[in-house]
C-alpha positions, 0 to 999 in steps of 0.5 A, a space after each residue: 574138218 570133214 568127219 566123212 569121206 567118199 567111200 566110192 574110192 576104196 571101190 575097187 577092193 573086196 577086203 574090208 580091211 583093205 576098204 578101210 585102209 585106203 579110206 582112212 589113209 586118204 581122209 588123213 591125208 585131205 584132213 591131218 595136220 602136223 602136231 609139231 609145227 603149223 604145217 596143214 600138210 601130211 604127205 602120205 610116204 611110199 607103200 610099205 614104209 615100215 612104221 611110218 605112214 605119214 610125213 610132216 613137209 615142213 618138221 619131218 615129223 612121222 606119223 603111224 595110223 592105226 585105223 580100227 572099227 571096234 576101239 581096242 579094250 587092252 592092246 593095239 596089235 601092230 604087225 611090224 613090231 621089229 621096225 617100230 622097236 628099231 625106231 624106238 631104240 634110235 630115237 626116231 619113233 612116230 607119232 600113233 595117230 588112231 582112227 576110228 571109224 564108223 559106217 557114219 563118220 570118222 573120228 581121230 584120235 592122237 595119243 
């Protein structure tokens, strides 16, 4: 597993929220693996998938990432609250992947 990633392909953007998007969705996508089945694959799902972020191919399991530089102390601020309770209440709710970044190196964490 790599704990680094090119940083030249978040280039074209200005935000450093942005920066750390596009960065931290393409190191999942080249280093997750599912935790439901043996899968080595996450499929990335279309932008603005509300809750969603990530696709098992093989189980269909859902992943939400959360990537953050400072560890939150108390609370995960999540902007799309309606569209997680919903997944919540019909059963379907993602698995939080939460990564954590650096300007050295990235390091996941799965809760």
């Amino acid at each position: 597993m790599m704990l680094r990633c090119d940083t030249s392909i978040a280039d074209a953007y200005n935000s450093e929220a942005q920066k750390s998007r596009v960065l931290s969705e393409k190191w999942i996508e080249s280093n997750g693996y599912c935790l439901a089945c043996e899968s080595d694959i996450l499929r990335q799902t279309t932008a603005n998938t509300r809750a969603i972020d990530f696709i098992c191919p093989r189980c269909r399991q859902s992943y939400e990432l959360k990537a953050f530089r400072v560890r939150p102390k108390n609370r995960l601020v999540d902007g799309a609250y309606s569209a997680l309770m919903g997944r919540i209440l019909d059963g379907s709710v993602p698995t939080l992947m939460m990564l954590e970044r650096s300007d050295l190196a990235l390091r996941m964490r799965i809760s």
